[in-house]
N, C-alpha and C positions, 0 to 999 in steps of 0.2 A: 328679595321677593316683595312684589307689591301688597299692600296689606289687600286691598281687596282680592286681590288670588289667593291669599294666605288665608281669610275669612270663606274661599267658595271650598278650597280644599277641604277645610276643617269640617265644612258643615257636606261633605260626601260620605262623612261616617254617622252622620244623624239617623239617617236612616237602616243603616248597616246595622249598628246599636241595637235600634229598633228591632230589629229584623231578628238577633240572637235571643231580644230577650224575650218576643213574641210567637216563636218559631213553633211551639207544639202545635198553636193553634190557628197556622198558615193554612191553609188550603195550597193545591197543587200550583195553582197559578201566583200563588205569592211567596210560595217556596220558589219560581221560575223567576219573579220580577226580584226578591232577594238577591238571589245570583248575581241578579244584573246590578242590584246596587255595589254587592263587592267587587266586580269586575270594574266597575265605575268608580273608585274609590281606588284600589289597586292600580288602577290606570292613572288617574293625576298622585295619587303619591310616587309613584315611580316616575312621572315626568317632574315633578318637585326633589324627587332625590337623583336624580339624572343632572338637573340645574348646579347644585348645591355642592355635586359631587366634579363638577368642570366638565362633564358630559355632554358637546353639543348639541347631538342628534338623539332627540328622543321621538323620532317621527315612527320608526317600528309599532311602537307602543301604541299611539291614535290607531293604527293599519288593524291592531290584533284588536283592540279596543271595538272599532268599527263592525268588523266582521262577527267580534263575539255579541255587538249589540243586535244585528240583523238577526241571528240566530234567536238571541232571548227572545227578544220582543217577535219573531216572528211565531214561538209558540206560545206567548202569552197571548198574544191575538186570534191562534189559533183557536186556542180552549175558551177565548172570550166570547167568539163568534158563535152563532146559533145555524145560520143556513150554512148548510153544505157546498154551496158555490164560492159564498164567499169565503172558506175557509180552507178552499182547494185555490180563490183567486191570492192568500196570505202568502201559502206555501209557492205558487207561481211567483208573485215579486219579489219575493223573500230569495228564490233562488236566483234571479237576472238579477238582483242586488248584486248577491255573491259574485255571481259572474262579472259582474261592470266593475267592484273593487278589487278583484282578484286578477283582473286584465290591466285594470291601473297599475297595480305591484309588480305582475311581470314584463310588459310592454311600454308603460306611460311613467315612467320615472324611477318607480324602484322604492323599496324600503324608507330610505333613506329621504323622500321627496316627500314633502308637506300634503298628504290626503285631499285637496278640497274638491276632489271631483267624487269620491268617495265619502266623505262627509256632508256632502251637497245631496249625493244619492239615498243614503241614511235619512237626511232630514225630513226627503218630498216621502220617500215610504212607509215613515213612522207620522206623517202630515194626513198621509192619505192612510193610513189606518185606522189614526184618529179618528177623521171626521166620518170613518164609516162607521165606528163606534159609537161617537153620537148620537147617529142616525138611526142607529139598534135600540137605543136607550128609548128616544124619542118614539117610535113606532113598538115598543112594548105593549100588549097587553091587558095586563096583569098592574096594580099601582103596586110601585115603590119610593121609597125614599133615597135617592137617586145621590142623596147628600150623605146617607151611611155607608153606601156600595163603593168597595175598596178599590176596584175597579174604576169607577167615576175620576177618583184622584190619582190613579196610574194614568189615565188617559189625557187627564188637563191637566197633569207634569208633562208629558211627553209634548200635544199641541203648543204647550206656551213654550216650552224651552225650545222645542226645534221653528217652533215659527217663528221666533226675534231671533234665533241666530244661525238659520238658513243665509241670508245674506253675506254676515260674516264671516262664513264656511266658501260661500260663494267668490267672494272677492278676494279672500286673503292674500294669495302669489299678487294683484296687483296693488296691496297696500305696502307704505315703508315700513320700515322697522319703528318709524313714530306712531305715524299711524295705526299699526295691529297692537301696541301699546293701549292705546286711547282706547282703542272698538273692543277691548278685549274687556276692560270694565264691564261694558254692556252683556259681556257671555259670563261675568264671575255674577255681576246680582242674579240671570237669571238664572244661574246654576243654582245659587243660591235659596231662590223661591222655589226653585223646581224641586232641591233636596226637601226643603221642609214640605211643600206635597206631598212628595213620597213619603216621608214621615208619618204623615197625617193619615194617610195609606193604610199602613201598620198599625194604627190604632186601631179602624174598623173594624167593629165585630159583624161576623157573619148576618145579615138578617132576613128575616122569611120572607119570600111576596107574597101577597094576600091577592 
């Protein structure tokens, strides 16, 4: 294993940590994004002991990975959101998600076949979550400090990690076995920044808006 995979794996439990040992005082949406980190963390150690153990195919694993991410994040976003449109348009994509990687699995290659058309779709609807979130943030009210709100840094983990590596979700069937080597660097650092986000996450304590 290359050290940089072996450093993005390690730090998928930063926050998992985090998570057990701040857990009383999660509110529902971060007992929801929690979830998602052990699902997160479960998913590349199992594709690390998949590797380790002569296991070639560990593509199942991204498939259930995938699917359970659309789920999370679709009701973290849910609970995140304020207007009722957009919280009816979460659960809309969030279900044609399903549907588009769940047609890939039966129809477009199977289990067994490398996701990127399904990881591709993940990327643009946790993209365009994001920025709608922002835009919630931005159009507030009420003043807060936007840098304590636990929410803020689930949201810019989620934009930065899926906008640098939408691409290499995108392309990967046509890169070589050198090249998904090389580009795959660029998805362990920002695995890597994205886990300590979410980390940083779990430190926030609740605070009032005035």
């Amino acid at each position: 294993m290359a050290v940089h995979t072996m450093f993005s794996v390690i730090s998928d439990f930063f926050p998992v940590l985090a998570a057990f040992y701040y857990y009383k005082r999660l509110d529902l949406v971060l007992k929801i994004a929690a979830a998602f980190f052990v699902v997160s963390a479960l998913s590349d150690g199992l594709q690390t002991v998949f590797m380790y153990a002569g296991i070639g195919n560990s593509n199942p694993v991204i498939h259930i990975y995938i699917i359970a991410s659309i789920f999370l994040f679709g009701a973290i976003y849910f609970h995140a959101f304020f207007n009722p449109l957009t919280k009816k348009a979460v659960v809309l994509c969030s279900a044609i998600a399903v549907i588009i990687v769940l047609f890939n699995i039966f129809f477009n290659g199977g289990l067994l076949e490398y996701p990127s058309i399904s990881n591709t779709v993940l990327s643009l609807l946790l993209i365009l979550f994001s920025l709608l979130y922002f835009y919630q943030l931005l159009n507030r009210q009420e003043f807060i400090h936007i840098e304590k709100q636990a929410l803020f840094w689930i949201n810019a983990s989620v934009l930065f990690y899926y906008s640098v590596t939408i691409f290499l979700f995108m392309l990967y069937k046509k890169l070589s076995i050198e090249q998904i080597g090389q580009y795959y660097i660029i998805n362990s650092i920002t695995n890597i920044i994205a886990n300590i986000l979410f980390t940083i996450t779990l430190l926030c304590k609740p605070q009032k808006t005035t």
